[in-house]
C-alpha positions as CSV (number, residue, x, y, z in Angstrom):
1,X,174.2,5.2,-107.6
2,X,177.4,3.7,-105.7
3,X,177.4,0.8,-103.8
4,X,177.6,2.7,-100.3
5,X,174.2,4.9,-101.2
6,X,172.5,0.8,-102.3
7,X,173.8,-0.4,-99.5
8,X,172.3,2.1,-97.0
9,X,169.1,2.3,-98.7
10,X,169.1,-1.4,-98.3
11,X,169.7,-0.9,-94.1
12,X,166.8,1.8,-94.2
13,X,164.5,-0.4,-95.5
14,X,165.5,-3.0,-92.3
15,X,165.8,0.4,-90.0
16,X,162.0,1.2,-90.9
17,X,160.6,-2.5,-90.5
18,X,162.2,-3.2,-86.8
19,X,159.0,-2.2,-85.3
20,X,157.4,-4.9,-87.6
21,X,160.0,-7.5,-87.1
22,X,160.0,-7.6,-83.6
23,X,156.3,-8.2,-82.5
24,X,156.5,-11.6,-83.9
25,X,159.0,-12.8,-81.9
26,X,158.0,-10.9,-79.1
27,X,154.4,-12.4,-79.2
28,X,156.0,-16.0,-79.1
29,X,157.8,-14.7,-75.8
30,X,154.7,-13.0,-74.3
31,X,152.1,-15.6,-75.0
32,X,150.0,-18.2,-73.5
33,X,147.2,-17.6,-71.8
34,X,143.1,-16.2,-73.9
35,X,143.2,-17.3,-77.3
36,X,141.6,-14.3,-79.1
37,X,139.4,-16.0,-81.2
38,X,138.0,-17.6,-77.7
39,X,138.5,-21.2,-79.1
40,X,135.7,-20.7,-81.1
41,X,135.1,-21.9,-84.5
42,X,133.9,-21.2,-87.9
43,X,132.7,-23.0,-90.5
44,X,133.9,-26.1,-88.9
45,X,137.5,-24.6,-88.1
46,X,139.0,-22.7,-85.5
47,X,139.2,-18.8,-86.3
48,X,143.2,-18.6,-85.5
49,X,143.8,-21.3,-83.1
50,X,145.4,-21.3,-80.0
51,X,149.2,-19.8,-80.9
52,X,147.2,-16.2,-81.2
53,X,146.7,-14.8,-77.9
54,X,145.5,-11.3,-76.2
55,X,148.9,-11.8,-74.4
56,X,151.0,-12.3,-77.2
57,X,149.3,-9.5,-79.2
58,X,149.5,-6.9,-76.5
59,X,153.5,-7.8,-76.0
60,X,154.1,-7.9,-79.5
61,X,152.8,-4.9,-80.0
62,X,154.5,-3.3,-77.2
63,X,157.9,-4.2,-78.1
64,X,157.3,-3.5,-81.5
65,X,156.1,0.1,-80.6
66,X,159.1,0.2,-78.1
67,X,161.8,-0.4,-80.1
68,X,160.7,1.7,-82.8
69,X,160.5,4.4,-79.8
70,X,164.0,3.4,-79.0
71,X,165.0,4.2,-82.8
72,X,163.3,7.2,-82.6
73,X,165.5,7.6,-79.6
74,X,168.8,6.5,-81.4
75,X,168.1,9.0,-84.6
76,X,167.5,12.7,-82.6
77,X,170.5,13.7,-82.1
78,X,171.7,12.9,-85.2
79,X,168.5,13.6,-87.6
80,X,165.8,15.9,-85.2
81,X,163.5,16.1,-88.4
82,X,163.0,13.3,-90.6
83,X,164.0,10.4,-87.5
84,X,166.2,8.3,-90.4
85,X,163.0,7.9,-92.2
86,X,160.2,7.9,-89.6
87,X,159.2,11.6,-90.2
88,X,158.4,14.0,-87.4
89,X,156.9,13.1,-84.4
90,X,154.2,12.5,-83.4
91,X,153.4,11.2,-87.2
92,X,157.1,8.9,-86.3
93,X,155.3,7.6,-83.2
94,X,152.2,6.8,-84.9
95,X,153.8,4.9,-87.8
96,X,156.1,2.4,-85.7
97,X,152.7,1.4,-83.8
98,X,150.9,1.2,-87.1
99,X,153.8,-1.3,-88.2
100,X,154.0,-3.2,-85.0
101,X,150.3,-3.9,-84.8
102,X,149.7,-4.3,-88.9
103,X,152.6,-7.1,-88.4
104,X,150.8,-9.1,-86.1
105,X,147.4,-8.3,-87.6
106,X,149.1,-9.6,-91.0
107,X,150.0,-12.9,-88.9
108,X,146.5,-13.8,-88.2
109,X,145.1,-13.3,-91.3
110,X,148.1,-15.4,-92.1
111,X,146.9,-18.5,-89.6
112,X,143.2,-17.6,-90.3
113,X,144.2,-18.6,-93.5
114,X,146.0,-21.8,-92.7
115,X,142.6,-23.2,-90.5
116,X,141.0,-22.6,-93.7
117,X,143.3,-24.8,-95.5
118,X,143.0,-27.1,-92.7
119,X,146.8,-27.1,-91.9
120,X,147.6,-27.5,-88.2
121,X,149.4,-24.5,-86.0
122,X,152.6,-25.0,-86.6
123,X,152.3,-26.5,-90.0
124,X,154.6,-25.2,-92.7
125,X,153.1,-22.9,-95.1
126,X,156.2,-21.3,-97.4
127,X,155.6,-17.8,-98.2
128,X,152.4,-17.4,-96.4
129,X,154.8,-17.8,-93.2
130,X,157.6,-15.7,-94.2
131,X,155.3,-12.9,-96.0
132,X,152.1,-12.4,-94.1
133,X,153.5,-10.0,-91.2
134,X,155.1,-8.1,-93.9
135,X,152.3,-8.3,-95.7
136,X,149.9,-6.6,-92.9
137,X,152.4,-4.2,-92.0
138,X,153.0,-2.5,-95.5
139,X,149.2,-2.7,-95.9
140,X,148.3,-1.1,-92.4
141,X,151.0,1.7,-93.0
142,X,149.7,2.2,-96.9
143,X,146.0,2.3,-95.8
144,X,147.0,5.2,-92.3
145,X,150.5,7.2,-93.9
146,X,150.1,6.5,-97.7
147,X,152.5,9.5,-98.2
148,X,155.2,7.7,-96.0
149,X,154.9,4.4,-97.2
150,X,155.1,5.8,-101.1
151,X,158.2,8.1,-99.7
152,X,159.9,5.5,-98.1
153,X,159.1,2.0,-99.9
154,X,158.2,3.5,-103.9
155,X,159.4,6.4,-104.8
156,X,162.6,6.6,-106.7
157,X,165.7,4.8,-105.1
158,X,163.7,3.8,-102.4
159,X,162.1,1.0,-104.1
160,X,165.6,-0.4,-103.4
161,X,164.5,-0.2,-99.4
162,X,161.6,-2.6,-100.4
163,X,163.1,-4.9,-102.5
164,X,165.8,-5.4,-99.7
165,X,163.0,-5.7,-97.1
166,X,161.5,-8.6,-99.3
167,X,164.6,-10.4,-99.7
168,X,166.1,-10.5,-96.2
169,X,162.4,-11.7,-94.4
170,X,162.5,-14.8,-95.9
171,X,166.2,-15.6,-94.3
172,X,165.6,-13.3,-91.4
173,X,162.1,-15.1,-90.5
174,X,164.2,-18.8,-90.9
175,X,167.1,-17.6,-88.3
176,X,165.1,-16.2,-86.1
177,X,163.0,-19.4,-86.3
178,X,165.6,-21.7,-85.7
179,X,167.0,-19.7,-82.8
180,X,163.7,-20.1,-81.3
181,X,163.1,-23.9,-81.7
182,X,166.8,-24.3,-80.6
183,X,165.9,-22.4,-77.4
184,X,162.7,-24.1,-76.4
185,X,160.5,-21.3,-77.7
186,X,159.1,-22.6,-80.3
187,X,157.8,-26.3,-81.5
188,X,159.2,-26.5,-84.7
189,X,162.0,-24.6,-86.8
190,X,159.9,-23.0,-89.5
């Protein structure tokens, strides 16, 4: 393998998690309002907490869904089969919602987690943070388009794709962090 082939197998593992990238940040712009555990409580704690609303989960999801419709979008006149890795529709369409909604349903089990812990919203949590909406994502994806997820993310050189996609959250979740606590957006930089 040359270093052009790593290198694009590295920007097809970002190209196929946009649509899970983006409903995090895009729920942080769309929220407020219902909190979707209804401020109740269990076990003493609040189920997610007030930072996980219907509106922030129905934007998220959205723009996840959309830009992965733009990509779709962006890739047919170049690649009318495969999409650059999302398949053929409507299987394409029906994976970049599974990864926009398994990111955001990765980020609640990530701050159901935290109540449980009894750390704050907000509160730092390294690698639960960083991991969790990649962590629902994959997981959604493996569970509805095994066959994808193994073609894309496992098999052969593509493990590469995966690997990259686990390196670059970390420092993509951070920057996009701090541009949002710089802007207002969010209360603190993590």
């Amino acid at each position: 393998m040359d270093v052009l082939e790593f290198l694009l197998l590295v920007l097809l593992g970002f190209w196929l998690m946009l649509p899970a990238y983006v409903p995090n940040s895009a729920a942080v712009l769309f929220g407020g309002g219902l909190p979707i555990d209804m401020g109740k409580s269990w076990r003493g704690k609040r189920i997610l907490g007030d930072g996980k609303t219907w509106r922030g989960l129905i934007g998220g999801v959205a723009a996840g869904t959309g830009i992965g419709i733009v990509q779709l979008y962006i890739a047919y006149p170049f690649d009318k089969i495969d999409f650059f890795g999302f398949g053929k529709v409507p299987e394409a369409m029906a994976i970049v919602f599974v990864l926009a909604i398994g990111s955001l349903l990765g980020d609640m089990v990530g701050a159901f987690i935290k109540r449980r812990l009894g750390l704050e919203r907000g509160a730092k949590a390294p690698v639960l943070d960083q991991y969790n909406f990649i962590a629902g994502a994959f997981i959604l994806t493996l569970i509805c388009f095994p066959d994808w997820f193994m073609r894309s993310f496992v098999n052969g050189e593509h493990i590469i794709s995966l690997l990259a996609v686990l390196i670059i959250t970390p420092l993509l979740h951070r920057g996009v962090n701090i541009i949002g606590y710089k802007r207002g957006l969010k209360k603190v930089p993590w």
